[in-house]
C-alpha positions as MATLAB code, in Angstrom:
seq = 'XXXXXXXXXXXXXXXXXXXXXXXXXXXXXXXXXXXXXXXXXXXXXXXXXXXXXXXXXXXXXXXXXXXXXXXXXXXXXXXXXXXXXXXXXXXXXXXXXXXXXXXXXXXXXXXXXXXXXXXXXXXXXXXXXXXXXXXXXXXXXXXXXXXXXXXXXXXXXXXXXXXXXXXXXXXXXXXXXXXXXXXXXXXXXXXXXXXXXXXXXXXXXXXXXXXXXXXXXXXXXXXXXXXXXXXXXXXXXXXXXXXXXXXXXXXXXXXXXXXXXXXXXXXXXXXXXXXXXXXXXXXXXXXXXXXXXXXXXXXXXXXXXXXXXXXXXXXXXXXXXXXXXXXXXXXXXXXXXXXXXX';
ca = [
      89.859   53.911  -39.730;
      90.913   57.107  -41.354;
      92.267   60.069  -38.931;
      89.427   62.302  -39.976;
      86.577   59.799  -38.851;
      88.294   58.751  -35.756;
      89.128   62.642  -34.641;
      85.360   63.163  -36.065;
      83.301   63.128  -32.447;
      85.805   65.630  -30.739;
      85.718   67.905  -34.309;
      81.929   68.059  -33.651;
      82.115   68.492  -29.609;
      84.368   71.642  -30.648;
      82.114   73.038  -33.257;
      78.954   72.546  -30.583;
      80.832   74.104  -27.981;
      81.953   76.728  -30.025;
      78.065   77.324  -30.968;
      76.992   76.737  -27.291;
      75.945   80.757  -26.808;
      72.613   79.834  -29.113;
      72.373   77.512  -25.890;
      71.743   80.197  -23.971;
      70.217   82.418  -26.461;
      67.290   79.916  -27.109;
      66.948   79.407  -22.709;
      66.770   83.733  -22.991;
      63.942   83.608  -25.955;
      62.231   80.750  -24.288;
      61.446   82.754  -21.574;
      60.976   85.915  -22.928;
      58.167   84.543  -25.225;
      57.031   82.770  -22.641;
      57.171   79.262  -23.975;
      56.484   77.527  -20.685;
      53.249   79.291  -20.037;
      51.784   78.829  -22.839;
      52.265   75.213  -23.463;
      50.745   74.134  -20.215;
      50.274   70.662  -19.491;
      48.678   69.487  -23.341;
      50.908   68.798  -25.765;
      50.944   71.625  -28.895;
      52.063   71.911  -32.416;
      54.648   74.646  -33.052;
      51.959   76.747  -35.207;
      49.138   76.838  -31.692;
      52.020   78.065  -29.609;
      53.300   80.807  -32.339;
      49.624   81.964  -32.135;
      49.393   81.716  -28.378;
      52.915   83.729  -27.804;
      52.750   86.146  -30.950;
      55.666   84.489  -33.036;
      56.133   83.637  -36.385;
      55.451   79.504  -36.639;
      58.536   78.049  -38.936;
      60.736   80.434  -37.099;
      59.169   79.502  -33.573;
      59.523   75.284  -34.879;
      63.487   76.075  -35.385;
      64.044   77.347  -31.930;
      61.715   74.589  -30.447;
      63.720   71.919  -32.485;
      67.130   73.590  -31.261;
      66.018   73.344  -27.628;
      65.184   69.684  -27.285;
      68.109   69.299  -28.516;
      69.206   70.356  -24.490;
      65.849   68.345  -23.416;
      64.067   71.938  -23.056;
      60.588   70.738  -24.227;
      60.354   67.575  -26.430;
      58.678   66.144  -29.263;
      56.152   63.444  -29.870;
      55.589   61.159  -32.247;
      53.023   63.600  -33.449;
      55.248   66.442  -34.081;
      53.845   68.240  -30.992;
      55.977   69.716  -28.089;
      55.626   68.721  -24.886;
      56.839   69.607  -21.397;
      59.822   68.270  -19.403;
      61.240   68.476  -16.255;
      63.721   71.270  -17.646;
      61.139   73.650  -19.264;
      58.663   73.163  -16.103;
      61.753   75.250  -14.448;
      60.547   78.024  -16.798;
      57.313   78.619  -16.118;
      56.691   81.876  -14.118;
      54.020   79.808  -11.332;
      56.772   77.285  -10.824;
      57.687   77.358   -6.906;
      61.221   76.377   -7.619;
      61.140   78.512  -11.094;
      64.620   80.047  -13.056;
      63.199   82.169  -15.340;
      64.434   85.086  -14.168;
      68.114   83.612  -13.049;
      67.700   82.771  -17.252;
      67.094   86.232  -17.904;
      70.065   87.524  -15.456;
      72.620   85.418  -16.428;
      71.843   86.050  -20.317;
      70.956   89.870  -20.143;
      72.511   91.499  -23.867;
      75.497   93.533  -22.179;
      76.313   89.888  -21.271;
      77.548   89.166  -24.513;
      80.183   91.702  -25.138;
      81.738   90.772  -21.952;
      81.879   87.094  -23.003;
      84.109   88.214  -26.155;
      86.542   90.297  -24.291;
      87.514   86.959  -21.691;
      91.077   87.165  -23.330;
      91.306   90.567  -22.145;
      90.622   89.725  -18.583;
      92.365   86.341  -18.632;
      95.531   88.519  -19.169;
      95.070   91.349  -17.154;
      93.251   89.839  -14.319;
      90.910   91.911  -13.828;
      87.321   93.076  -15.232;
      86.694   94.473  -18.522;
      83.257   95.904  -17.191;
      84.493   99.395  -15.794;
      87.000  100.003  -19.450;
      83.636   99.117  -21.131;
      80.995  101.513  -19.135;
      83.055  104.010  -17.234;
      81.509  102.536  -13.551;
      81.638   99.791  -11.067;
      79.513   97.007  -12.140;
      76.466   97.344  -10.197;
      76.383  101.071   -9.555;
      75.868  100.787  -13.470;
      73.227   98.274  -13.420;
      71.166  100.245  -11.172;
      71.795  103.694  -13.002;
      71.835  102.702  -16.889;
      69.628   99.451  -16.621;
      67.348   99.677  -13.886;
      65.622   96.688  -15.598;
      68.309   94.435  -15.685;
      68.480   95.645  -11.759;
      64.925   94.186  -11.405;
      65.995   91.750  -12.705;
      68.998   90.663  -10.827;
      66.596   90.829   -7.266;
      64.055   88.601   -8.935;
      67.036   86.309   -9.562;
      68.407   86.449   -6.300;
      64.883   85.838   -4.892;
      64.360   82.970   -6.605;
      68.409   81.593   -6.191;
      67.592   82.363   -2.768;
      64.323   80.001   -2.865;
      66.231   77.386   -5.060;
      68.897   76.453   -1.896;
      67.024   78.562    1.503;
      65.064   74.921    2.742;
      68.493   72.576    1.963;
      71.105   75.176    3.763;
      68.397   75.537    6.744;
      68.252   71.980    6.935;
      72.106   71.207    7.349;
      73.402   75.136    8.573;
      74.470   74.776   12.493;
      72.569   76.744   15.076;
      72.122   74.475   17.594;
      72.683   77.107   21.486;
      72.566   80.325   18.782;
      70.189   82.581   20.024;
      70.348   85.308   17.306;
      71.623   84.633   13.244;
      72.192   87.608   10.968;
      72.094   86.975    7.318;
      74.751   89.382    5.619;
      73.965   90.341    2.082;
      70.538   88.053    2.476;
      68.626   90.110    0.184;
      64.655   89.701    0.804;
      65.348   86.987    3.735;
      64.473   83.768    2.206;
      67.438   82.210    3.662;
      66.766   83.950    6.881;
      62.907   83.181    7.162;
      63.557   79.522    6.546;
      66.519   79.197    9.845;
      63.813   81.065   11.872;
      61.019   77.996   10.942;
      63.930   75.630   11.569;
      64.785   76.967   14.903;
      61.990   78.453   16.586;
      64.133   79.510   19.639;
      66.229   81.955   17.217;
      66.005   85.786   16.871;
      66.789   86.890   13.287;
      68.584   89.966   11.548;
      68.681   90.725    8.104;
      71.141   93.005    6.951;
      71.120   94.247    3.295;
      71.227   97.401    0.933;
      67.974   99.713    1.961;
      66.483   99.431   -1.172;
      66.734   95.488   -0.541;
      65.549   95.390    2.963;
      62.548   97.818    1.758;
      61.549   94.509   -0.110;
      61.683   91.998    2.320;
      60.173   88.802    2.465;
      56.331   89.074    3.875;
      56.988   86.682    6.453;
      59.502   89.383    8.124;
      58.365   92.528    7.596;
      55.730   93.656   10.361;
      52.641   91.766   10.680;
      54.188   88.562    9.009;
      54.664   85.685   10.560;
      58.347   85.994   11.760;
      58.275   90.135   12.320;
      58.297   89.791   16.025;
      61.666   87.501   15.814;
      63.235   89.611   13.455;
      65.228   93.265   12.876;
      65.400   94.465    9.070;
      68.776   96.436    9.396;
      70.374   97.916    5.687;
      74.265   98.550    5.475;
      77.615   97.412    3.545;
      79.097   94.639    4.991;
      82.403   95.982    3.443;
      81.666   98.834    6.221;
      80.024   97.190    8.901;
      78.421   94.025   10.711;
      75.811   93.744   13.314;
      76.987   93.195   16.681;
      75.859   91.170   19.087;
      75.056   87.986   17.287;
      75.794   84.606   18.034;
      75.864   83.336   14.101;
      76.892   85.168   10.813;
      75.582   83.845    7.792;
      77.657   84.571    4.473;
      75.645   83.219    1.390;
      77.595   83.637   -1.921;
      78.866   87.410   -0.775;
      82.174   86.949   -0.551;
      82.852   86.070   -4.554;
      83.858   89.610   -5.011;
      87.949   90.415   -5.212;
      89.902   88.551   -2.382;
      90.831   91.828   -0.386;
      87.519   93.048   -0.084;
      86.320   89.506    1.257;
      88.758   90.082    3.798;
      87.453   93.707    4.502;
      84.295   92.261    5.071;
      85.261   89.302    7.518;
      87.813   91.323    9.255;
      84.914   93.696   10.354;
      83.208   90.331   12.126;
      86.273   89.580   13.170;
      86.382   93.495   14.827;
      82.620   93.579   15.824;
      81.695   89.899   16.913;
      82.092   88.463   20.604;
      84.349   85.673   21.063;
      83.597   82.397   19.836;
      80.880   83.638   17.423;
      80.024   81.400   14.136;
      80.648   82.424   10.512;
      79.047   80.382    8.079;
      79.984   80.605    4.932;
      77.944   78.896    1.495;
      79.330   79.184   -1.643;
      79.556   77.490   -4.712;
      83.783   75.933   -5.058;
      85.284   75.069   -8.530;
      86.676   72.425   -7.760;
      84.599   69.994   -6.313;
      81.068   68.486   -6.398;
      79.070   67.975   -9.324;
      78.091   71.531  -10.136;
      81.624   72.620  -11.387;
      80.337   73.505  -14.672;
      77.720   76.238  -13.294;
      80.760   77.201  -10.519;
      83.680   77.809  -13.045;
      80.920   79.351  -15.504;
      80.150   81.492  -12.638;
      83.673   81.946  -11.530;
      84.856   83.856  -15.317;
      81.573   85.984  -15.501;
      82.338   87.410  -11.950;
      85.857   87.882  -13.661;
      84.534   90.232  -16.039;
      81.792   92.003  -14.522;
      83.624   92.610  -10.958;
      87.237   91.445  -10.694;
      85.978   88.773   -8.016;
      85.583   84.979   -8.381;
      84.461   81.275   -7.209;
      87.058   79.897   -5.057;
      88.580   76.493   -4.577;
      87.938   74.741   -1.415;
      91.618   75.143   -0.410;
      91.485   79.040   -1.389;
      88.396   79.345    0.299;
      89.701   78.076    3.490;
      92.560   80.068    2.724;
      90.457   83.398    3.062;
      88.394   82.589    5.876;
      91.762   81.856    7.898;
      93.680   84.929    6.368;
      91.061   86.891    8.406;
      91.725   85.760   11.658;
      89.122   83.030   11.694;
      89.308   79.463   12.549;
      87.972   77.219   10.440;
      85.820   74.134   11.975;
      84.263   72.217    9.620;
      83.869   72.108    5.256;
      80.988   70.048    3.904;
      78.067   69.986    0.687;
      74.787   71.794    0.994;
      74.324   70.118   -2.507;
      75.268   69.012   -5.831;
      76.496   72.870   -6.474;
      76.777   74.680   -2.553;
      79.344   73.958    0.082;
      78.951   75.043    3.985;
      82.201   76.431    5.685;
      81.795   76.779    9.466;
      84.236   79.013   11.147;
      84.459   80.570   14.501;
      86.075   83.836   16.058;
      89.021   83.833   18.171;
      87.736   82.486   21.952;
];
């Protein structure tokens, strides 16, 4: 066995790696032509779904054949494309749909970010504000207000994605009141309140956010009457007078504003009062691919990062918190529970 056939597997895994942003390129187009949609549940040659999505056929067949390649559609015997469990994530009527989190984490300022990682791997910080001339998201929502839209679909539907697994497993058990900090339209929030019917609710977000709440809490809905829509910025203030403090994925921004923000529960909670925290760590479970992914764009765009469970724990305690308990939501979340000083 020559060198150059036995090196000849990791000489292609390098090349495909190296070509892995058409990955995400082809998951973008998918959805922006709306690939999903339109090939239903009957299987369809490349030329009916150019006609159905307004695309030209060979050029449509190249991106089709590129994305079974990731088991994103497949092909029949017949040459015809046909669903799978992956491109059924796509459609826009799917209840546990990505699309948009697709769209979000592939926007086109994306890409110039992802070329100047050496920049930020040396200087440890963001390239975003050298590049645009503003903090990441006050940019978003003044330059791109549709990549804004875009980011609270995605958070509405990451919210749907893990809300029903983190109710299941999230301690409440003698809370009488939860706040969800950061919770966005309340997903998280409305599904604690159906697991624990003996809970009062607060949901605690930008204004703009909170104007967009979740049906089920805003008045009339189902939960209204167990619930108070409250905006702020956590790195200002906290509710008071709540037994439980829910953190989901906030506190990936820089380390000393993730203390800011616990040291004001820490200043403005009574004794003994819960902090859960879910994020995604880096170093364990089976998602570390998405987490580390996750952990270098929030290097880029805001100077903050995924953790590792010890760093993590790390935080929590740096802010005067005790920690209780560390444990999976899922293949990708973990739960810290931590309580105030008694």
């Amino acid at each position: 066995m020559t060198s150059e056939t036995s090196t000849e597997p990791q000489v292609l895994g390098v090349l495909e790696r190296a070509l892995s942003a058409s990955c995400a390129a082809s998951l973008r187009a998918a959805v922006k032509l709306g690939l999903a949609d339109a090939l239903g549940g009957t299987p369809a040659t490349a030329d009916d779904l150019a006609a159905a999505v307004g695309a030209e056929p060979d050029a449509l067949r190249r991106l089709l054949r590129s994305l079974t390649c990731y088991e994103v559609f497949a092909e029949d015997t017949e040459g015809r494309f046909v669903q799978t469990e992956v491109s059924r994530l796509l459609r826009t009527d799917a209840p546990d749909g990505l699309d948009q989190l697709v769209l979000w984490m592939t926007e086109p300022w994306t890409w110039e970010l992802w070329g100047r990682l050496d920049e930020s791997v040396r200087t440890g910080k963001d390239v975003f504000v050298d590049l645009h001339g503003r903090e990441f998201f006050d940019h978003v929502h003044t330059a791109w207000p549709e990549s804004a839209e875009v980011f609270d679909r995605a958070m509405t539907q990451a919210s749907r994605q893990s809300a029903t697994a983190i109710a299941g497993v999230l301690p409440l058990s003698g809370a009488r009141t939860v706040a969800d900090i950061g919770g966005g339209q309340g997903f998280l929030l409305a599904s604690l309140l159906e697991h624990h019917p003996d809970v009062q609710g607060i949901l605690f977000d930008r204004p703009d956010v909170i104007a967009g709440a979740d049906a089920r809490l805003r008045e009339g809905g189902a939960l209204a009457e167990r619930v108070r829509l409250l905006s702020g910025d956590c790195r200002e203030e906290v509710p008071a007078d709540v037994d439980a403090y829910v953190f989901k994925n906030i506190l990936g921004m820089n380390d000393e504003d993730a203390v800011v923000v616990l040291g004001n529960v820490m200043r403005t909670a009574r004794p003994g009062a819960r902090v859960i925290i879910v994020e995604n760590l880096v170093d364990d479970g089976a998602g570390q691919r998405f987490s580390t992914a996750m952990d270098l764009r929030m290097l880029l765009t805001v100077g903050g990062r995924k953790h590792t469970r010890q760093g993590l724990v790390a935080l929590v305690e740096r802010a005067g918190l005790a920690v209780r308990d560390v444990r999976p939501v899922n293949s990708y979340q973990h739960m810290i529970e931590a309580t105030t000083p008694v």
